[in-house]
C-alpha positions in Angstrom: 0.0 0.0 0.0 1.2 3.5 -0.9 1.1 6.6 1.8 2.8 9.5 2.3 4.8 10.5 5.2 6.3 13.9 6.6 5.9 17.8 5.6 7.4 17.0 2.2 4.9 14.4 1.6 7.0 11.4 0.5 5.3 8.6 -1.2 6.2 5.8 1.0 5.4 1.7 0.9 3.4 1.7 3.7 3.6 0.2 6.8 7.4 -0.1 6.5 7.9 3.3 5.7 10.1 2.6 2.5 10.3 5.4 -0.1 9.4 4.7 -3.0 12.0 6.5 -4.9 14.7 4.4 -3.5 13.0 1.3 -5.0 12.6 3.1 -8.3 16.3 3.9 -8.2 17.5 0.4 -7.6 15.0 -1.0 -10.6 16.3 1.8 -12.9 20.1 1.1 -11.4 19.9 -2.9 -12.8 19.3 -4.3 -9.3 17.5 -7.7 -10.2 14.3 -8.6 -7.4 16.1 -10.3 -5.0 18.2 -7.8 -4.3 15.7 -5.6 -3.6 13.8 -7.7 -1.6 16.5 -8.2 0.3 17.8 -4.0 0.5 14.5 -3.3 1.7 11.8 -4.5 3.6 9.7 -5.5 1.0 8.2 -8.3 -0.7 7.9 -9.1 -4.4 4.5 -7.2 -5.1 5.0 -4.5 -2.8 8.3 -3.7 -5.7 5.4 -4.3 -8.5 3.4 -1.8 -6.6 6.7 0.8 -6.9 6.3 0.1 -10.6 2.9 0.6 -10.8 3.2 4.2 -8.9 5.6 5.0 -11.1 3.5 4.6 -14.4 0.7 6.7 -12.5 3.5 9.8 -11.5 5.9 10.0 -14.3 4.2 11.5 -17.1 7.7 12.9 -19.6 7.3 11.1 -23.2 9.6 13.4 -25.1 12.0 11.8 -26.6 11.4 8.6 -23.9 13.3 6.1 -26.0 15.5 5.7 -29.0 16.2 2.2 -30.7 19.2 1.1 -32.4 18.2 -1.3 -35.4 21.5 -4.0 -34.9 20.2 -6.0 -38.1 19.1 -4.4 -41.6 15.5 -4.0 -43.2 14.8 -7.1 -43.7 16.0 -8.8 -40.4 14.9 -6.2 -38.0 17.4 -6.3 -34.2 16.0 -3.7 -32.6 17.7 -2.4 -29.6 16.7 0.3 -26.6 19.7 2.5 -26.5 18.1 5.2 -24.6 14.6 4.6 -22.4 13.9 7.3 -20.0 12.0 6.1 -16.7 8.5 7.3 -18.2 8.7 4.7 -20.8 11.0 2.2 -18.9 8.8 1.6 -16.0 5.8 1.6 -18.5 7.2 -0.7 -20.9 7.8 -2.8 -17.5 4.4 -2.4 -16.0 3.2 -3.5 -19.8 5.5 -6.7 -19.8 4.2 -7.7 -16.7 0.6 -8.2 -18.2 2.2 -10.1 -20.8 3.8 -13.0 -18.3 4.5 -12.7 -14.4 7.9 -13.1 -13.6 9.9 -11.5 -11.5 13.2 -11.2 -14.2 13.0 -6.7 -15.0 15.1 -7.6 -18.3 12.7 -10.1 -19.0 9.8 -8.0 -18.5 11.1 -5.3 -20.4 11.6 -7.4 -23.6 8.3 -8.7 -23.1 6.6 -5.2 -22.7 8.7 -3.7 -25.9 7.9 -7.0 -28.1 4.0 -6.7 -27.0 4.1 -2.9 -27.6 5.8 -3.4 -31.0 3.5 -5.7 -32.1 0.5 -4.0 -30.9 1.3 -1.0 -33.0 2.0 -3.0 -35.9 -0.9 -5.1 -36.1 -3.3 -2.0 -36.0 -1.1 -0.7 -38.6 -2.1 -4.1 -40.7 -5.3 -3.5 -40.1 -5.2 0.1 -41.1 -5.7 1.6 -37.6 -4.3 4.5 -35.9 -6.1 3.7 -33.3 -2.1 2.9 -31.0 -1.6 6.7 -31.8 -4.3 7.6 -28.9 -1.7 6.1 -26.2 1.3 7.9 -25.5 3.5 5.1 -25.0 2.4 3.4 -28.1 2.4 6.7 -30.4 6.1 7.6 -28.4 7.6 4.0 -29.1 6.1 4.1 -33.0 8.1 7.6 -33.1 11.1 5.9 -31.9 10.2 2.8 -34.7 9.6 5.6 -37.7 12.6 7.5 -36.9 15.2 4.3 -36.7 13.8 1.8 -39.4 11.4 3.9 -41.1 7.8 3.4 -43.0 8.6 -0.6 -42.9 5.5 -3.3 -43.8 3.8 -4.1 -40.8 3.0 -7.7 -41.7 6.8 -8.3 -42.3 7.2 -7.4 -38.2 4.6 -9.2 -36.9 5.8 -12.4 -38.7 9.3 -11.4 -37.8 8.5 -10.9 -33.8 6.7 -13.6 -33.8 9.0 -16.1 -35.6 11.8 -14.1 -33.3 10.3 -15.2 -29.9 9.4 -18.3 -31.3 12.9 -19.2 -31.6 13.4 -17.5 -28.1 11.1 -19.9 -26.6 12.7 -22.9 -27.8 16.3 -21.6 -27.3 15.2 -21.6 -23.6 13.8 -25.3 -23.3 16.8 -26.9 -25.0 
């Protein structure tokens, strides 16, 4: 649960009195879970709740991520080189609808791949209708701007294929 303590009124995990920023700051500073959980007094959701608070407070989508395309047009490796914590902790808020797990680069790859193909597929289905969230119409700037007007169908076979061969990478 989320309160706020003293005159500045810091949002706190409440009853422990844990700042909230401080949890923030070790997700954005590549601390994996169990090393918050065992920094703070905290459990597992109580850090998903810090995520959560985040995506409600943080509200800067200027320029909130740039992508590095690693492959060419036809074999799309796309790359977050820059994610401000706007996008980041909603790309790992999104992620975590996608699968529960507890791994933040896991849920971030999850989030971005969902995201992607989300914007794609309305895109195939002549929509605009991603534009009317900001982090979808922020990511597709980010998309436009690094691998250009690209056919939509191509990427959603590609992901999918892509994370496909993810999936059986992990269970060999």
């Amino acid at each position: 649960m989320i309160g706020v303590r003293g005159s500045n009124k810091v949002l706190v995990l409440e009853p422990q009195g844990v700042p909230i920023q401080e949890v923030a700051d070790a997700i954005t500073n590549d601390h994996d879970m169990k090393w918050i959980c065992n920094r703070f007094p905290i459990t597992e959701e109580e850090v998903f709740e810090v995520i959560d608070a985040a995506v409600s407070h943080l509200d800067n989508w200027e320029d909130s991520i740039t992508l590095k395309n690693l492959g060419d047009l036809e074999n799309i490796d796309l790359e977050a080189t820059k994610v401000n914590s706007t996008m980041f902790f909603n790309i790992l808020a999104f992620g975590r609808i996608q699968k529960e797990t507890n791994d933040f680069i896991e849920l971030f790859r999850l989030g971005l791949v969902a995201l992607i193909e989300e914007i794609y597929t309305d895109i195939s289905n002549e929509s605009q209708a991603f534009m009317s969230s900001d982090i979808h119409a922020s990511l597709y700037k980010a998309l436009i701007k690094e691998i250009g007007d690209v056919d939509p169908t191509d990427v959603v076979t590609n992901l999918a294929e892509s994370e496909e061969e993810r999936a059986k990478g992990k269970n060999e």
